[in-house]
C-alpha positions as CSV (number, residue, x, y, z in Angstrom):
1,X,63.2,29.5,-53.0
2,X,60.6,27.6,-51.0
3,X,60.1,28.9,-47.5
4,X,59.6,25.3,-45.8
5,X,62.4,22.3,-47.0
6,X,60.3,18.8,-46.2
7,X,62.3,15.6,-46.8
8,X,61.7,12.9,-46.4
9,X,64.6,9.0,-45.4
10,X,63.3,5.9,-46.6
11,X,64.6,2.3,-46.5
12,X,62.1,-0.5,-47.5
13,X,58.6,1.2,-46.5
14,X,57.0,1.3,-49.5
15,X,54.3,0.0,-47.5
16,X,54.0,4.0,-45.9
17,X,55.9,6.3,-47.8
18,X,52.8,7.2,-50.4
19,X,51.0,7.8,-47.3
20,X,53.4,10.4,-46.2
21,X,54.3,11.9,-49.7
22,X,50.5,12.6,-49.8
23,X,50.0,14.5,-46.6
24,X,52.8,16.9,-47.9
25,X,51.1,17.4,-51.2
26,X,47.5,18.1,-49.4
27,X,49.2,20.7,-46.7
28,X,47.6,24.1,-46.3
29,X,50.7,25.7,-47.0
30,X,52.0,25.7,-50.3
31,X,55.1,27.5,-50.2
32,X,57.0,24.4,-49.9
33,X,59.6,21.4,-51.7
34,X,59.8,18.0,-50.7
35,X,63.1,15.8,-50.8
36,X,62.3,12.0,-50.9
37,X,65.6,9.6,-50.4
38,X,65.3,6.3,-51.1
39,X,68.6,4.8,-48.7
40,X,69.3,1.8,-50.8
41,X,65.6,-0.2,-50.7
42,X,65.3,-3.4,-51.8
43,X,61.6,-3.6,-51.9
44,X,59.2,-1.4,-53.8
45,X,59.5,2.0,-53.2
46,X,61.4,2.9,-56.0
47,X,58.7,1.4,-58.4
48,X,56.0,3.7,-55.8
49,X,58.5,6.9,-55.7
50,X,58.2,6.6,-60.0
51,X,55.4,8.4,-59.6
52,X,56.4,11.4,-58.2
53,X,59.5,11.9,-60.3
54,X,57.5,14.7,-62.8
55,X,56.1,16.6,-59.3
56,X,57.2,20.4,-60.0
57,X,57.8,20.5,-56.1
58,X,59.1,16.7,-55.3
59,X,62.6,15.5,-55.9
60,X,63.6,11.8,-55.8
61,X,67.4,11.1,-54.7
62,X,68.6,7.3,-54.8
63,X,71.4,6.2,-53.0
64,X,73.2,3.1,-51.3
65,X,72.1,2.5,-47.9
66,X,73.8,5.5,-45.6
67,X,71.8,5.2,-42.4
68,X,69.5,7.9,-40.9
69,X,71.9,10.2,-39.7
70,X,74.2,10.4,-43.2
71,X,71.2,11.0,-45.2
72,X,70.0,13.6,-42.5
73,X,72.7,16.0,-43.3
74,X,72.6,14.8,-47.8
75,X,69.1,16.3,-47.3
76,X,70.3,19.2,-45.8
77,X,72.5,19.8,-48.3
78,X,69.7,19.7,-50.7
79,X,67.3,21.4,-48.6
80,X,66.6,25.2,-50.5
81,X,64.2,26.4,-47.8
82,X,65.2,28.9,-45.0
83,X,63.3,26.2,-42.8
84,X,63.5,22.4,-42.5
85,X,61.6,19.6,-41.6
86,X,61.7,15.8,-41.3
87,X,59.4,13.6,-42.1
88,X,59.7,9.5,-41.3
89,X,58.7,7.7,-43.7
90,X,56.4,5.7,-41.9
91,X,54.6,8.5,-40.3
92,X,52.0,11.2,-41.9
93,X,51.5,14.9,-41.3
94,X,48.2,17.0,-40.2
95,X,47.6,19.1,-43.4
96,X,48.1,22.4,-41.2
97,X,51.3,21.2,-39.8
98,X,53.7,23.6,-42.2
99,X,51.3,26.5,-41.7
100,X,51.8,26.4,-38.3
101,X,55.0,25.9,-37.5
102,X,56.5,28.0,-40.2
103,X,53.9,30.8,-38.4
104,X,56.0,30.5,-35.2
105,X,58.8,31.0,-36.6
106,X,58.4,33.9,-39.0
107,X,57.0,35.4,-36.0
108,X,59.1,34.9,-32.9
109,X,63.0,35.3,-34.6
110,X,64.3,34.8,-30.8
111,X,62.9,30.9,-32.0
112,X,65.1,28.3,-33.8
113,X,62.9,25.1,-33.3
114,X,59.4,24.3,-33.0
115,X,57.5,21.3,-32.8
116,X,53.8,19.9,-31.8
117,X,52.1,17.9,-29.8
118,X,51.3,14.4,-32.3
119,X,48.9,11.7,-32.5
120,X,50.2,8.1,-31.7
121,X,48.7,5.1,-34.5
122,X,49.0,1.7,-35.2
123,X,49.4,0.3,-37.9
124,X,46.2,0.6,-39.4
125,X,46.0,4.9,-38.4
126,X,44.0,3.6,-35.7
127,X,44.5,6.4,-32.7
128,X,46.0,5.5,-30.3
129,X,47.0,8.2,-27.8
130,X,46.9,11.9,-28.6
131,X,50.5,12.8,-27.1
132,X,50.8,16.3,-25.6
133,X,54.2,17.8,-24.3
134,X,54.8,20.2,-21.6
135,X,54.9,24.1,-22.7
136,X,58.3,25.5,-22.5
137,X,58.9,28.1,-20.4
138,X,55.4,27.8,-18.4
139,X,55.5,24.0,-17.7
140,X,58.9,23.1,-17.9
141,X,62.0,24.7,-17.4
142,X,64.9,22.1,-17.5
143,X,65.2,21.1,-21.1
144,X,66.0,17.4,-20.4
145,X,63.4,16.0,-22.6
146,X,63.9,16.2,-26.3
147,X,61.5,17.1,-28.9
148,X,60.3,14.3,-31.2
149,X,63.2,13.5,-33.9
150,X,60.9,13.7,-37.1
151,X,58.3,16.8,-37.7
152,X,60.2,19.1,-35.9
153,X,61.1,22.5,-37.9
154,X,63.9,24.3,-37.7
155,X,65.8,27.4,-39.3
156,X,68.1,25.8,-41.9
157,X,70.6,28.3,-40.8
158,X,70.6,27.3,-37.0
159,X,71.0,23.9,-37.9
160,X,74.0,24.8,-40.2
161,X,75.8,26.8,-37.7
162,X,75.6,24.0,-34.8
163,X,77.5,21.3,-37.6
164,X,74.2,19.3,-38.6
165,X,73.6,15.8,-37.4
166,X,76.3,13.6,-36.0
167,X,76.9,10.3,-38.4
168,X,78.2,8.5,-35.8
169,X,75.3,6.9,-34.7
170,X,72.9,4.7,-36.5
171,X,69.8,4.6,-34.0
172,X,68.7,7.8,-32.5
173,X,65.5,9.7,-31.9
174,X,67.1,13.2,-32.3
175,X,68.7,13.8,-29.0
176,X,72.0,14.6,-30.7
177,X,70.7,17.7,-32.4
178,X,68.5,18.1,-29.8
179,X,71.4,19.0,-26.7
180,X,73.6,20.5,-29.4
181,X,70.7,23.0,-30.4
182,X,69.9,24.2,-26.7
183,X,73.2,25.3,-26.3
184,X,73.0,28.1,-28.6
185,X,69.1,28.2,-29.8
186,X,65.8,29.0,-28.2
187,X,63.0,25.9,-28.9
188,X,59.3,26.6,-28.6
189,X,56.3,24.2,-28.6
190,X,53.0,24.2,-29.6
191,X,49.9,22.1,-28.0
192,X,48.2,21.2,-30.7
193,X,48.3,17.6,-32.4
194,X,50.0,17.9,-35.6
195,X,51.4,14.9,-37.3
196,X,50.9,11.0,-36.9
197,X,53.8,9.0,-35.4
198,X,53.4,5.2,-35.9
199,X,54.2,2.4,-33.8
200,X,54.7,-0.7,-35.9
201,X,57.2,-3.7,-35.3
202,X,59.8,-1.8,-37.4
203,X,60.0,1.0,-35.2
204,X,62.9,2.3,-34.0
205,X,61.9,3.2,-30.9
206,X,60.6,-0.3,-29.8
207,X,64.2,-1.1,-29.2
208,X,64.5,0.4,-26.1
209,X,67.7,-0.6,-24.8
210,X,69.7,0.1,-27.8
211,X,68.3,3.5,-27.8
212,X,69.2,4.6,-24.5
213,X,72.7,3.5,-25.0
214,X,72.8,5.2,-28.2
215,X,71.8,8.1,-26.3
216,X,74.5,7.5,-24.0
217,X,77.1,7.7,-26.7
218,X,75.6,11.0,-28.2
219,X,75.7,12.4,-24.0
220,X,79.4,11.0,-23.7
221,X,80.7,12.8,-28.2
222,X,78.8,15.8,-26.7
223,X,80.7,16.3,-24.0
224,X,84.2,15.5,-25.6
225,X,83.8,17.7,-27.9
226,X,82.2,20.7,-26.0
227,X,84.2,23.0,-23.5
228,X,82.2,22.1,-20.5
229,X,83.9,22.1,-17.0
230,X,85.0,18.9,-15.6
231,X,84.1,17.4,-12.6
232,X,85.6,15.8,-9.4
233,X,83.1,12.9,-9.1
234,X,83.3,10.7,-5.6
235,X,81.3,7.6,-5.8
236,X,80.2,6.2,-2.5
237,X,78.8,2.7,-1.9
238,X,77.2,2.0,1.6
239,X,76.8,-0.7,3.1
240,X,74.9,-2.4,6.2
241,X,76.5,-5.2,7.7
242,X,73.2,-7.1,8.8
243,X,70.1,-5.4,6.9
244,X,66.8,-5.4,7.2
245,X,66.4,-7.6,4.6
246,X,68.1,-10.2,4.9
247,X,68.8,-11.5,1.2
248,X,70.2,-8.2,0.5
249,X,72.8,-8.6,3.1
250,X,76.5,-8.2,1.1
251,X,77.7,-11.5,1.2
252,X,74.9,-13.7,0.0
253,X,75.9,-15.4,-2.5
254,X,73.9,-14.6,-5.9
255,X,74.5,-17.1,-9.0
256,X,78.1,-17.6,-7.5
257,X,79.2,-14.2,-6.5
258,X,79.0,-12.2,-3.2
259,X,76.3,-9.6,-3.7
260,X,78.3,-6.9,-3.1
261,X,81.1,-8.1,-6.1
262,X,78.2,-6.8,-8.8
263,X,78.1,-3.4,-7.4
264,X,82.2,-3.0,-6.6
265,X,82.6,-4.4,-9.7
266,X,81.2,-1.8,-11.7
267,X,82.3,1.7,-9.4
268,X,85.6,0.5,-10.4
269,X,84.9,0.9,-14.3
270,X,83.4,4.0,-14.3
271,X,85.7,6.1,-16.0
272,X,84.2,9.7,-14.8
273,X,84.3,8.1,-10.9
274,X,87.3,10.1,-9.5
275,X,87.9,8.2,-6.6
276,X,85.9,5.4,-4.7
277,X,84.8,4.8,-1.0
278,X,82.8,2.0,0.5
279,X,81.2,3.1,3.8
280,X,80.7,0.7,6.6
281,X,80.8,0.1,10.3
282,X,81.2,-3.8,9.2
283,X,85.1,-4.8,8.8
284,X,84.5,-7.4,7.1
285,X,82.6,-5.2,4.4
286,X,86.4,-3.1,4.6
287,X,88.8,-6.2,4.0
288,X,86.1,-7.2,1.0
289,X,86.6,-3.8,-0.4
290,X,90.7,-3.5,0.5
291,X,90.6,-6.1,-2.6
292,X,90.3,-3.6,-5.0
293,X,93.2,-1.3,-5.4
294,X,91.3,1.7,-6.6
295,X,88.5,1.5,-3.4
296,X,88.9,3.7,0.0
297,X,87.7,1.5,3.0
298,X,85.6,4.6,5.3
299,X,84.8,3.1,8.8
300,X,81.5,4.5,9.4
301,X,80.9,5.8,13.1
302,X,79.0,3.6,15.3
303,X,75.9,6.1,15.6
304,X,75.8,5.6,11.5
305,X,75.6,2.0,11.3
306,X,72.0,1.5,11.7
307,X,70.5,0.9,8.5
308,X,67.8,3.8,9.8
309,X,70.9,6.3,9.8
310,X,70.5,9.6,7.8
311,X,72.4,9.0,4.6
312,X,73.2,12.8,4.4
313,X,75.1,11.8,8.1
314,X,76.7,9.6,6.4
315,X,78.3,10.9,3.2
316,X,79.1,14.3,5.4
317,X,81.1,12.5,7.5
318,X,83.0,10.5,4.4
319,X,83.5,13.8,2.9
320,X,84.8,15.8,6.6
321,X,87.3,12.6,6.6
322,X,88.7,13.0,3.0
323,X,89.5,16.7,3.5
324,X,91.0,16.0,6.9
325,X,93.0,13.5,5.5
326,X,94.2,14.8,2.2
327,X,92.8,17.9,1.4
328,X,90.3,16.4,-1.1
329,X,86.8,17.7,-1.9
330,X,85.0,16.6,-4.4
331,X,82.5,18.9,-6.8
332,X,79.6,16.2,-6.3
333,X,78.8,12.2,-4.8
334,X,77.3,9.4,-6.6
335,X,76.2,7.0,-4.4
336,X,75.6,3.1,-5.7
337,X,73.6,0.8,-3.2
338,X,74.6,-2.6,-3.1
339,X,70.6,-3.9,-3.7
340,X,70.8,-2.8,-7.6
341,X,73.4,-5.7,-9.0
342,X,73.0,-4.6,-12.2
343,X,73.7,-0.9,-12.2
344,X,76.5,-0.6,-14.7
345,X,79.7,1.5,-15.1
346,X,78.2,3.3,-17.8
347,X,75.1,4.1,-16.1
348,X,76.9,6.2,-13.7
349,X,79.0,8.1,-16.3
350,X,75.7,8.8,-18.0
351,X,74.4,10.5,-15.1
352,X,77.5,12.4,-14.7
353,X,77.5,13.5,-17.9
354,X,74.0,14.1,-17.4
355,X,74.7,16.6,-15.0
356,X,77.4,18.4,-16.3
357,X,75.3,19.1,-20.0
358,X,72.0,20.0,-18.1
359,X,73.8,21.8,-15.0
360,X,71.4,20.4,-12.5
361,X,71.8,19.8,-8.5
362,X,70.9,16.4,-8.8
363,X,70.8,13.3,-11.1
364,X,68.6,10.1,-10.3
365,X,68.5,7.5,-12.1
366,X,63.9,6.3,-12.9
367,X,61.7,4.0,-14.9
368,X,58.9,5.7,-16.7
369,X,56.2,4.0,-14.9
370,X,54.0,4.0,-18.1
371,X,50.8,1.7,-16.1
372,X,47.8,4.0,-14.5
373,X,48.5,4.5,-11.0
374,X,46.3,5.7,-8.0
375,X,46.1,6.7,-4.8
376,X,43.4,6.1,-2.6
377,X,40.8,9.0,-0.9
378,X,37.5,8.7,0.1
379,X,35.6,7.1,-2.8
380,X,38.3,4.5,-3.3
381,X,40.9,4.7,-5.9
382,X,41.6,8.4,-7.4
383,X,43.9,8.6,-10.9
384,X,47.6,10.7,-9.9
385,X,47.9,13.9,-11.3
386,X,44.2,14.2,-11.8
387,X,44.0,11.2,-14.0
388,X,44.0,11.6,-18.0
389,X,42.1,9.2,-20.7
390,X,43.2,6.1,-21.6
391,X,44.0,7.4,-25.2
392,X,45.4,10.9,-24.0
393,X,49.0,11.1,-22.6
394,X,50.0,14.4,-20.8
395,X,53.5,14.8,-20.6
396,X,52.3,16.6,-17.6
397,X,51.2,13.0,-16.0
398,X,54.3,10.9,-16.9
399,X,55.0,9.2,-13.8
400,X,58.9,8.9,-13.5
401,X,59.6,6.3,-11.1
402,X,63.0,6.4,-9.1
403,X,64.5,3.3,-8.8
404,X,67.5,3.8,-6.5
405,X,70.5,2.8,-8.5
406,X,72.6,6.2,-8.6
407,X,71.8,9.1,-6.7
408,X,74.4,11.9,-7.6
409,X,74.7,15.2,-5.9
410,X,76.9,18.2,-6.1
411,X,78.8,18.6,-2.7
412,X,77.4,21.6,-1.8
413,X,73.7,20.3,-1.8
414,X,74.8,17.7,0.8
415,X,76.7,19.8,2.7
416,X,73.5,21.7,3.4
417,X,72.2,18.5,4.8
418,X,70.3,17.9,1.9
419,X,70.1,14.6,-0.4
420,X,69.0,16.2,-3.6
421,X,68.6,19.6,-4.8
422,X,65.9,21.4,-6.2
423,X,67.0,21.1,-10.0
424,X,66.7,17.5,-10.7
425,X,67.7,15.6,-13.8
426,X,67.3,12.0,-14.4
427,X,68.7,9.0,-16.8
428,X,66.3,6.6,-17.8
429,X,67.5,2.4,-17.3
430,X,65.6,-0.6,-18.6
431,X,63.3,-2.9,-16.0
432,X,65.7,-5.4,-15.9
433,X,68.8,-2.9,-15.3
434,X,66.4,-1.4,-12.4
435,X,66.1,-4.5,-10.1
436,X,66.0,-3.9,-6.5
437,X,67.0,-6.6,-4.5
438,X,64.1,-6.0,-1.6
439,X,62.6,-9.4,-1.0
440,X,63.2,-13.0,-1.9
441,X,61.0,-12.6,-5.2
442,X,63.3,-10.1,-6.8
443,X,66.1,-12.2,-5.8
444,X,64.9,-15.4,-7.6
445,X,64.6,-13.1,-10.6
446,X,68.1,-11.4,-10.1
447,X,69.8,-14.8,-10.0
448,X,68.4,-16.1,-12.7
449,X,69.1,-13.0,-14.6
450,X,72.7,-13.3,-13.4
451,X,72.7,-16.6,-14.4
452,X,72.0,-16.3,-17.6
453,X,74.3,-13.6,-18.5
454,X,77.1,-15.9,-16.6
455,X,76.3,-18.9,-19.1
């Protein structure tokens, strides 16, 4: 019985695959096996896999095209080794990679996962960026931020017990196993650069948008399907009669629809949104949102109204009117600003979700600002966070950027007069999803985006 199971999903990159076969042959390690699946490829990696069939240590499975996740949990079926490892076909490992990792785990048993730091190559193994992630337990506490999907190791066992891979999803970057395995497990990490991830036109993780809502599907199985506590969700939606900008003012008319429709539109569809206030000292703004059944019209007191006003002020004195009123209290508020048209329903039940999984004070909703940013001191510009080389990315150093669509709060945190807590999670939306309407620029480009998606 080999101590380290290494497999290894493939669908039509014969153009890699040899590449990645070989770096498990040449490892350090060699108390190992290594599961290659062809899923159903039509070009020529079967002809390329031939010649591995007669490896003592390599087996060759051929199937029908399954998808990632099915053939995740064949090869775990397969797998012989107490741990287990994947390896994308399109990526390559450091030669000490098994050595290592297997070394953390024989040694700390309190361990169920471990994975490195990795190099980031083109399509040529050029270098890109050597990628490094934050220690666990010294530099990060809140376990929001997966390990990689591929080259991570993990006791077989562990990974057994929690029900292997869901094979309901057919683009994911591990975040399924990764939220099921914290639940239970401890991960560890080590800062050392151990295996090649590629970044090609095939990638999976160049589709950015269909990841995150795949994500957003694993977040929503998750919590069906896991005893964690509901919560009493109260979405808030303020809104200044006469701002001080004037094109995001709520009735401007955007591509043929009062600005404020896009964001009413979608508080009404979230499905985790309890119950639904819109907060003004404008009655107009209240008959507007007396049009939807499911809104509460709050008249805000005239000392709130400014668009200066303390929003803590504000959603205090929404939540001393509820109680008053009907006894109701809600375990934490979301509040939507009418300035991000297109915030969706299921953004907000993301970051509810978010917050139940995680446990956190707070959820925001950020951009990863991935440019070099700056501030300036006394000899001009100075790189944030100390600045880094422009082929070395610290997890460290990612610059999250908020971008004002949800801010959600548990109760409690506002009541202290606070607008976020200390522990802060976050869900991630695209650029275009992120527009702030802030000046007649971003405007333009909201209207035409509206357009579009109106045609």
């Amino acid at each position: 019985m080999p101590k380290v199971t290494v497999y290894i999903t493939t669908h039509n990159y014969g153009h890699y695959v040899e590449k990645a076969i070989q770096t498990v042959l040449q490892q350090t390690m060699d108390d190992w096996e290594l599961i290659v699946i062809d899923d159903g490829s039509t070009d020529n990696t079967g002809e390329m896999l031939g010649r591995y069939r007669t490896h003592p240590k390599v087996q060759i499975v051929e199937q029908e095209n399954k998808g990632l996740n099915v053939t995740n949990n064949i090869a775990l079926r397969l797998a012989a080794g107490k741990y287990i490892m994947r390896l994308d076909a399109d990526d390559y490992l450091d030669e000490n990679i098994l050595l290592v990792l297997s070394n953390v785990l024989d040694t700390k048993p309190d361990v169920g996962l471990v994975y490195p730091d990795y190099y980031l190559v083109d399509e040529e193994d050029h270098v890109l960026e050597i990628v490094r992630r934050k220690k666990i337990g010294e530099e990060v506490g809140l376990l929001d931020l997966p390990a990689h999907g591929a080259c991570t190791m993990i006791r077989k066992e562990n990974l057994l017990e929690i029900g292997g891979y869901y094979e309901d999803f057919n683009r994911q970057d591990g975040y399924d196993l990764w939220i099921k395995f914290i639940q239970h497990y401890n991960p560890y990490n080590v800062n050392i650069p151990l295996f090649y991830y590629r970044q090609h036109e095939g990638s999976l993780t160049k589709d950015q948008g269909k990841l995150l809502e795949t994500r957003r599907q694993i977040i929503r199985q998750f919590v069906e399907q896991n005893d964690i506590s509901p919560m009493k969700v109260l979405g808030v939606v303020p809104v200044v009669a006469a701002p001080a900008v004037k094109i995001g003012a709520p009735f401007v008319d955007m591509a043929g629809k009062p600005l404020i429709s896009y964001t009413l539109d979608e508080v009404v569809k979230a499905k985790l949104l309890e119950r639904v206030v819109v907060s003004s000292g404008s009655q107009e703004v209240l008959a507007h949102a007396g049009k939807y059944p499911e809104i509460t019209a709050h008249l805000r007191p005239e000392e709130l109204t400014k668009s200066t006003s303390p929003i803590e002020k504000t959603l205090m004195s929404i939540l001393d009117s509820l109680e008053k009123e009907d006894g109701y209290v809600p375990d934490a508020v979301c509040v939507c600003y009418i300035n991000h048209p297109f915030r969706r329903a299921e953004h907000i039940d993301k970051a509810i979700d978010t917050m139940r999984i995680f446990n956190v004070d707070s959820v925001l909703s950020i951009q990863e600002e991935l440019s070099f940013c700056y501030h300036h001191r006394r000899n001009g510009l100075e790189p944030i966070n100390g600045g880094r080389k422009r082929n070395f990315r610290l997890e460290r150093e990612a610059i999250l950027k908020e971008n004002g669509a949800i801010y959600l709060t548990r109760t409690d945190v506002i009541r202290s007069e606070k607008f976020l807590g200390e522990k802060i999670g976050h869900i991630t939306m695209l650029p275009e999803e992120s527009l702030k309407i802030s000046s007649e620029f971003e405007f333009w480009v909201a209207e035409k985006i509206a357009s579009e998606r109106r045609a």
